[in-house]
N, C-alpha and C positions, 0 to 999 in steps of 0.2 A: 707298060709299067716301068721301065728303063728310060734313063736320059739317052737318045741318040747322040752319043759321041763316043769317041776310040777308045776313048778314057776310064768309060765305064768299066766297071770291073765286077767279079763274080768270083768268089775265092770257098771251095768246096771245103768239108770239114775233114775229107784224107788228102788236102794238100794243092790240088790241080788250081791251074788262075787261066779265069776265063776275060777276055779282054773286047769290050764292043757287044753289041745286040746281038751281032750274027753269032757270035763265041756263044754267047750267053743264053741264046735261043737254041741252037745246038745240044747245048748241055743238058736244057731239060727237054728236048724232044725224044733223046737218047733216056732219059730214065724212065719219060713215061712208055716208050717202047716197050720197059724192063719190067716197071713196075704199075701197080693201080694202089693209087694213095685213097684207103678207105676214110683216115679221117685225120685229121691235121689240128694240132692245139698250139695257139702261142699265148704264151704267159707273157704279160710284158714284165723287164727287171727295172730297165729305167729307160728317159726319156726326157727330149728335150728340141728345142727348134730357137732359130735366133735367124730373124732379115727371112731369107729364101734360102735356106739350109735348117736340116731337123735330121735326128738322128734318134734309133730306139734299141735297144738291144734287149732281147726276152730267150727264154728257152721254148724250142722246138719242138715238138712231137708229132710223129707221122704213125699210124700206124697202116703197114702197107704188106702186098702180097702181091707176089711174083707172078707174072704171067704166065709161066713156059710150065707150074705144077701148083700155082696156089697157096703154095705155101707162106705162113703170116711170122711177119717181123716188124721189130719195132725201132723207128730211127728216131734218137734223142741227142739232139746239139743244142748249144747256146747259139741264138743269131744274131748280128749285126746287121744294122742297115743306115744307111746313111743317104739321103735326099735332098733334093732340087728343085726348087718351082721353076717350071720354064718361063718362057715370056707368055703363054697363054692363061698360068696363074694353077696350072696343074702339077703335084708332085710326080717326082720321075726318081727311082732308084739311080742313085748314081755312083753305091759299093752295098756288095751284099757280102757278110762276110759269116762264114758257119765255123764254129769252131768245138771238140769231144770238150764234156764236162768233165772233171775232175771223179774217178771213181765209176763211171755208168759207162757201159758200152755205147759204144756210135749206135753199133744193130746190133739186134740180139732178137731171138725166137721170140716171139709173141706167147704168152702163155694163155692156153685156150681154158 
């Protein structure tokens, strides 16, 4: 999914900047450890591509539960993403960028 290069970058929505695959693969082998993502919605806000660069930015939604008790919450960012056709003609992330919404908690309990 990721452009193989140093460059790539990965920038979480409380702050952390992940740099490269190996950062970047890291990051989320560590959440999925944490967490099981029941269900995931991207709205797209907008969008756009120009040569071998596109980029999209939409709001997030996970709703996810803890491994260690189960318990359900709800994570809602805006995302960025920014992409690269390689030389094979395949898109590769080459910045992901999560950012809190104005007024809405990052996480917050799930209401059952």
């Amino acid at each position: 999914f990721y452009a193989n290069s140093p460059e790539t970058t990965a920038i979480e929505s409380f702050g952390a900047i992940r740099r490269g695959p190996a950062e970047i693969r890291e990051m989320y082998v560590r959440a999925f450890e944490e967490v099981h993502f029941d269900d995931v919605q991207l709205t797209p806000i907008a969008q756009s591509a120009k040569d071998s660069t596109s980029w999209i930015t939409c709001r997030y939604k996970a709703q996810t539960r803890l491994r260690t008790d189960n318990s359900k919450y709800v994570l809602e960012v805006y995302a960025s993403f920014v992409m690269e056709k390689d030389d094979a003609g395949a898109w590769k992330i080459k910045l992901e960028h999560f950012s809190p919404i104005a007024d809405v908690p990052r996480v917050r309990p799930l209401d059952n």
